[in-house]
C-alpha positions as CSV (number, residue, x, y, z in Angstrom):
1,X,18.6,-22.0,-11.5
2,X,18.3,-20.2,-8.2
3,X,20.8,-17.1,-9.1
4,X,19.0,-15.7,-12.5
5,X,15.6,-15.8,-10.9
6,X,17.4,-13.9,-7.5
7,X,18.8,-11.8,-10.4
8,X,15.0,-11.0,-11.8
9,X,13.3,-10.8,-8.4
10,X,16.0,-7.8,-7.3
11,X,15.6,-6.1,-10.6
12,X,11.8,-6.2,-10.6
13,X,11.7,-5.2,-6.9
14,X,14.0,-2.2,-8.4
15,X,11.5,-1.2,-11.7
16,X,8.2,-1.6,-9.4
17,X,10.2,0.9,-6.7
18,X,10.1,3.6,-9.7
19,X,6.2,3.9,-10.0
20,X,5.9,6.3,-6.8
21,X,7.8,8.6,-7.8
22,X,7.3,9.1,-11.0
23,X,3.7,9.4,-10.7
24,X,4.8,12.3,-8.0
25,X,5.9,14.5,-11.0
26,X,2.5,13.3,-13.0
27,X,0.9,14.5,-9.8
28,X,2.6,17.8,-9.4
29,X,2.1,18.6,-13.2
30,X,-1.8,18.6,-12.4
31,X,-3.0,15.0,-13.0
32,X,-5.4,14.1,-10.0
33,X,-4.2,10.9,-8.4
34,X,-7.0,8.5,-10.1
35,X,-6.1,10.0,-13.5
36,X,-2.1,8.9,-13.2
37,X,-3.4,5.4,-12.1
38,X,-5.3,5.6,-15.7
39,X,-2.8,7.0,-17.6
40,X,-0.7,4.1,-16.3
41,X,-3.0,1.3,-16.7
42,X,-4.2,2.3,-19.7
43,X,-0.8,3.0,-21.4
44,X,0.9,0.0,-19.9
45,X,-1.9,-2.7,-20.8
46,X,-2.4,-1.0,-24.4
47,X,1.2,-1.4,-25.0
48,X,1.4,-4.8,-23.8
49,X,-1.9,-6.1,-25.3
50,X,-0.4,-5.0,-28.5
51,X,3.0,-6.4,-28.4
52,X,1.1,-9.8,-27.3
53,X,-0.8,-9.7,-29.9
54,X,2.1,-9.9,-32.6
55,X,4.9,-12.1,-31.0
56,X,2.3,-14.1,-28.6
57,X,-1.1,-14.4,-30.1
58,X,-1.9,-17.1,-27.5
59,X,-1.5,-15.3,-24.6
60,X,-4.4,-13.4,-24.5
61,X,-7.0,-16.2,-24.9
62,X,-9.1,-16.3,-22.5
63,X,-11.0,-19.7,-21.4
64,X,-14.8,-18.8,-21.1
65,X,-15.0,-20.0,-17.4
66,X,-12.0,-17.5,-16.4
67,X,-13.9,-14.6,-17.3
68,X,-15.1,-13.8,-13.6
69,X,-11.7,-14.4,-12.7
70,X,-10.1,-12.4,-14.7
71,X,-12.8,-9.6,-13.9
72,X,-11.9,-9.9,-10.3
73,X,-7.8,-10.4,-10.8
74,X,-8.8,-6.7,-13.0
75,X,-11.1,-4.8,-10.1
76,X,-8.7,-6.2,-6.9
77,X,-5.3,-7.3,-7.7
78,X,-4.6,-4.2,-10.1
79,X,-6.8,-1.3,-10.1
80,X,-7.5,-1.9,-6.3
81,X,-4.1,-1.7,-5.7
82,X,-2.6,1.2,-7.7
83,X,-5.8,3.3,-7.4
84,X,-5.4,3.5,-3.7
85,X,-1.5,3.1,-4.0
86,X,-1.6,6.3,-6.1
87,X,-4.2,8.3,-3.7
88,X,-2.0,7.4,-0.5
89,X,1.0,8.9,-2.2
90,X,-0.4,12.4,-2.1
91,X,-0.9,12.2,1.7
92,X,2.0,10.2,3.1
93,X,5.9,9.7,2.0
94,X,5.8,7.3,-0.7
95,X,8.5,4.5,1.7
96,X,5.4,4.9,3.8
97,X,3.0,3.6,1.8
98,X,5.1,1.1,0.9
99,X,5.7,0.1,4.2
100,X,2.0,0.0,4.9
101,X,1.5,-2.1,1.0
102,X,3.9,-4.2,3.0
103,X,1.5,-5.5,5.6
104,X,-0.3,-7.8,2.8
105,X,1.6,-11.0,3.9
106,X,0.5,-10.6,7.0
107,X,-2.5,-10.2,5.9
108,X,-2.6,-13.3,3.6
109,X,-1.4,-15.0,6.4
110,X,-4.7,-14.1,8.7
111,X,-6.4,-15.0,5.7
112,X,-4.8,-18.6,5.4
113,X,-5.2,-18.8,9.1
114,X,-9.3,-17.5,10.1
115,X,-10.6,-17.9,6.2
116,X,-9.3,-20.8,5.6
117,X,-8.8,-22.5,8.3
118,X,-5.0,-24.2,7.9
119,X,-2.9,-23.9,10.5
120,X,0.3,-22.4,9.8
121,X,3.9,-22.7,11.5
122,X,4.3,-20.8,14.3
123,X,6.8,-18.3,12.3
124,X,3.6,-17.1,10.4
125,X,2.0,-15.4,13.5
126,X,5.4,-14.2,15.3
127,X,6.0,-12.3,11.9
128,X,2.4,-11.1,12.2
129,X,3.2,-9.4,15.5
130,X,5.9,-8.2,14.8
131,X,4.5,-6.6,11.6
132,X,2.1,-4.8,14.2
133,X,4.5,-3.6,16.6
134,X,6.9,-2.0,13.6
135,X,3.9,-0.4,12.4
136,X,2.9,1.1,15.5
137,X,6.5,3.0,15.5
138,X,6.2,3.8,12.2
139,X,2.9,6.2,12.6
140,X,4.2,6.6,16.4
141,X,0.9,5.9,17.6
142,X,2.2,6.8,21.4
143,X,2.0,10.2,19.7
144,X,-1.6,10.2,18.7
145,X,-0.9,9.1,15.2
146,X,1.1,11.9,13.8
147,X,0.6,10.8,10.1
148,X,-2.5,11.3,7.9
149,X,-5.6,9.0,9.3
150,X,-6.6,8.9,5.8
151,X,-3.3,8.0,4.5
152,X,-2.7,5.6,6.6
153,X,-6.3,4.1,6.0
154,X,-6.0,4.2,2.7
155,X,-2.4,2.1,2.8
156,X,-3.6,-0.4,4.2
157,X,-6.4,-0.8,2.0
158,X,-4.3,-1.0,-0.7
159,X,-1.9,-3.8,1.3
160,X,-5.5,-5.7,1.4
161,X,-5.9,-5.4,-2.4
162,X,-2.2,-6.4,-2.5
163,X,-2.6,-9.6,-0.5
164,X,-5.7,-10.4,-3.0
165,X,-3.3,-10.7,-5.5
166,X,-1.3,-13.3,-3.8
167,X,-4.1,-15.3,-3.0
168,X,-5.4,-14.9,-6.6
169,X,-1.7,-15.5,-8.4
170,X,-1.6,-18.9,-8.1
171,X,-5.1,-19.8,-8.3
172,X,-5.0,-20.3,-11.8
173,X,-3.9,-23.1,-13.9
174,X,-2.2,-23.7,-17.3
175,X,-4.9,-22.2,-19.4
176,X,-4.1,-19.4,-18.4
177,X,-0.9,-17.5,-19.7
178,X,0.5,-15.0,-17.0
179,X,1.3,-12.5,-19.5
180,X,-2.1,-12.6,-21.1
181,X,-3.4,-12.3,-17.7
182,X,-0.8,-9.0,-16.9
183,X,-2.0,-7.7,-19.8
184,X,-5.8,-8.0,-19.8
185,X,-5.6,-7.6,-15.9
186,X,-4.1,-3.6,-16.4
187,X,-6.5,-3.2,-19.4
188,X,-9.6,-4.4,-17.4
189,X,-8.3,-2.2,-14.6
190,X,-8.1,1.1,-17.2
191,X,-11.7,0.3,-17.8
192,X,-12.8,-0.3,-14.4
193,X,-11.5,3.3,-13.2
194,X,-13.4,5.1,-16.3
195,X,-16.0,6.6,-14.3
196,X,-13.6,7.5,-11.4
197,X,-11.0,9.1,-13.6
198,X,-12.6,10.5,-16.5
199,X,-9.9,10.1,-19.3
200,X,-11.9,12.8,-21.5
201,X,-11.2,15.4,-18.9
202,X,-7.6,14.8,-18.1
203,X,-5.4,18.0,-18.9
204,X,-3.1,16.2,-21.6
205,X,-1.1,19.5,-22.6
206,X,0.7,18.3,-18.9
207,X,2.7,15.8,-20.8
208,X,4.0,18.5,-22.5
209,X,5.8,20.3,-19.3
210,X,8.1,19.6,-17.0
211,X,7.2,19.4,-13.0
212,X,8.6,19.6,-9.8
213,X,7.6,18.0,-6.9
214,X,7.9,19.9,-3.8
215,X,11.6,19.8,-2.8
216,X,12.2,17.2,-6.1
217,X,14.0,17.8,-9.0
218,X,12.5,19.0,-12.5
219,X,12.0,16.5,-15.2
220,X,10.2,16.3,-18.3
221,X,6.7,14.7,-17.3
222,X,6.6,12.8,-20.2
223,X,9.9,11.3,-19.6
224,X,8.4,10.3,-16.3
225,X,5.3,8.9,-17.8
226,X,7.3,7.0,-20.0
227,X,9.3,5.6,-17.4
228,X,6.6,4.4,-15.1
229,X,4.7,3.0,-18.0
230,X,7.6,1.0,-19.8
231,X,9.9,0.4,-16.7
232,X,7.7,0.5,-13.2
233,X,4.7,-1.7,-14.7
234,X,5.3,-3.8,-18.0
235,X,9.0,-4.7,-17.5
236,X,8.3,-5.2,-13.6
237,X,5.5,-7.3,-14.2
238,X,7.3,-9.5,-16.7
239,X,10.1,-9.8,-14.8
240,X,8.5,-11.0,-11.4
241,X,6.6,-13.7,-13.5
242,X,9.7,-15.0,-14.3
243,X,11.0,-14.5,-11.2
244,X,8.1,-16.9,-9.7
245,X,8.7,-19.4,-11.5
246,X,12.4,-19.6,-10.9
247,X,12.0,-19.3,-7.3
248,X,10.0,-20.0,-4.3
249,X,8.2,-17.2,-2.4
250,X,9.8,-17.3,0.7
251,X,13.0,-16.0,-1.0
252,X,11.3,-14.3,-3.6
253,X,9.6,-12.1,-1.0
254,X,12.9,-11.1,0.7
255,X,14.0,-9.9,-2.4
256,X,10.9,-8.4,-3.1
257,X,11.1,-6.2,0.2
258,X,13.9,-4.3,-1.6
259,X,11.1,-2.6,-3.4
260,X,10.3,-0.3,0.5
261,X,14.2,0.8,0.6
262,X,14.3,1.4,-3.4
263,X,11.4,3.4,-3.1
264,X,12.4,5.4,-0.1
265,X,15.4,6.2,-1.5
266,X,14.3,7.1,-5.2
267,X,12.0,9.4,-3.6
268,X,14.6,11.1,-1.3
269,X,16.6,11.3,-4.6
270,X,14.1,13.0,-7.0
271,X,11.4,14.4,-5.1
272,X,13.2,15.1,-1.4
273,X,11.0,12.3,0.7
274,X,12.8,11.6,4.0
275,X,12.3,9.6,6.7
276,X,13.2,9.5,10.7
277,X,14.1,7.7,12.7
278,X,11.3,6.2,14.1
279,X,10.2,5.5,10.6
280,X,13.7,4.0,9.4
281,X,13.9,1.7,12.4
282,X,9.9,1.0,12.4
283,X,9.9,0.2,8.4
284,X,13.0,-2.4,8.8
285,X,10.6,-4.5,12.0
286,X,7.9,-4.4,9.7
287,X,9.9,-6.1,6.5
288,X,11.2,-8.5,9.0
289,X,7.7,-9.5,10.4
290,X,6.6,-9.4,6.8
291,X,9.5,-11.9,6.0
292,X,8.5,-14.7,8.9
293,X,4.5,-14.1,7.6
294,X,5.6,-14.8,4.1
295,X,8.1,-17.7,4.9
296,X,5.9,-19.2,7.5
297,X,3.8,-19.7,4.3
298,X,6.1,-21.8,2.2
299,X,6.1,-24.4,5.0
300,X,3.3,-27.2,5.3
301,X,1.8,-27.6,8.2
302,X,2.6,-30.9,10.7
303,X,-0.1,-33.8,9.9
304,X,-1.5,-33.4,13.3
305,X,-2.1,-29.8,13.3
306,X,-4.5,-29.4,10.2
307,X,-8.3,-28.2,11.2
308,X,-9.5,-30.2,8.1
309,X,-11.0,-33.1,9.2
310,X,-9.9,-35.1,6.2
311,X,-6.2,-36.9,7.1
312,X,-3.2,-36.2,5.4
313,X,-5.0,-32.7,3.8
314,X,-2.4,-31.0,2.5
315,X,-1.8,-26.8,2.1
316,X,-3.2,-25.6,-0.8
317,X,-1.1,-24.2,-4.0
318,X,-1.4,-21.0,-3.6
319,X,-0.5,-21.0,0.3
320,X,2.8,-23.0,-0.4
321,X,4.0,-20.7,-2.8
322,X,3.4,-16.3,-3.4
323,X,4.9,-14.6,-6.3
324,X,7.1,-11.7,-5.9
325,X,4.9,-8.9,-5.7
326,X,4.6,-5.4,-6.0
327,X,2.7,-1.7,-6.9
């Protein structure tokens, strides 16, 4: 049924949206950037590992020969992706970095295209351009790029990890459970950023205070924490799986997009994030080049356009189909 899994795409797109902004107020209670990504990781995959582990035992087996996988779905598709989501957040509006996170069907798209070598309908590379051109008025590069180099640098570094995870989604079979995978894939990622965060030196007593973001609104950090743990990662996650299976990725990324304007306008609501013009009209080009990249994807390609040599090669799995994705 198409209209439940539209119904689970728009509400995950809604509980990923949450995860900037709450981490703001984990921020502005004194967390570095690296220690909120652990905190979140390690909360979220605990939790879920745990539950799992009583009501679905065989979710969290893991074949042998999916171990490097799983390492590398750990390192790239999640710690990759909110470690650098989280660090962008302190230096650009958080519908910025989203907007920038964004780019990763594009992305995936170049991928498919120069990696891979399939050719791909011609919607694929008019979405790529005009990707480009929405995020040129986004940073209004005419003006020398007036947002943060590093920022901006480090968003789109995090779109990369993001389009690793689309390529990586689907590139597993039916040994392996998605929820297992969700679960071990944030643990893995808590253990990956050890070193970088440094859990033993986090100031815990934080959770304990309430914070305000510059021009936000007080709220009990914990409450926050809580939130972004239980709502912006282990109900999101769970959700878009089901989502994906309900729905093919050409619609499920439309819905998905809703996760740039939730997340611009949370953080306008809570923590008084606002964006011009330029940037409003800018972020709206790049969701619609975004959308052709992603539903260029969904299309196979006409038998006489394939590079592969082989006749009637078709696209692979995971370039027919992306789930719904998101920080």
């Amino acid at each position: 049924m198409k209209y439940p899994g539209l119904a689970l795409a728009f509400v995950s797109s809604c509980c990923f949206a949450c995860s900037g902004p709450m981490a703001k107020y984990l921020i502005a209670a004194g967390l570095a950037p690296i220690e909120a990504v652990w905190v979140r990781m390690a909360g979220a995959g605990l939790l879920l590992v745990a539950v799992l582990a009583v009501v679905k035992p065989r979710a969290l087996r893991i074949p042998p020969s999916r171990l490097p996988f799983f390492a590398l779905y750990a390192l790239v598709a999640v710690a990759g992706v909110q470690s650098l989501y989280f660090v962008a957040i302190t230096r650009l509006p958080v519908g910025i970095v989203l907007l920038l996170e964004f780019m990763a069907p594009v992305m995936v798209v170049l991928w498919v295209r120069f990696v891979r070598r399939v050719r791909l309908h011609r919607a694929a590379y008019v979405g790529a351009v005009t990707a480009v051109v929405g995020l040129t008025i986004v940073v209004e590069a005419w003006q020398g790029l007036r947002l943060d180099t590093l920022g901006l640098l480090l968003g789109l570094l995090a779109g990369a990890c993001c389009a690793g995870y689309f390529l990586m989604s689907d590139s597993f079979g039916d040994d392996v459970d998605p929820l297992g995978l969700i679960g071990w894939g944030l643990v893995g990622s808590a253990v990956i950023l050890v070193p970088f965060s440094q859990p033993w030196n986090i100031p815990w007593d934080a959770f304990t205070r309430t914070s305000t973001p510059e021009d936000g609104h007080a709220l009990p950090v914990l409450g926050a924490y809580l939130w972004m743990v239980l709502i912006a990662t282990i109900a999101a996650y769970i959700l878009s799986v089901n989502a994906v299976r309900r729905l093919t990725a050409a619609v499920g990324a439309t819905v998905a997009s809703l996760e740039v304007i939730g997340g611009a306008v949370i953080a306008w609501a809570l923590v008084g994030e606002t964006l011009g013009a330029f940037q409003i009209v800018g972020g709206l080009i790049v969701l619609t080049g975004a959308l052709l990249a992603q539903t260029a994807t969904a299309h196979r390609p006409e038998p006489s356009l394939p590079l592969d040599p082989e006749p009637g090669r078709e696209l692979p799995k995971d370039e027919l189909e992306r789930p719904v994705g998101a920080v």
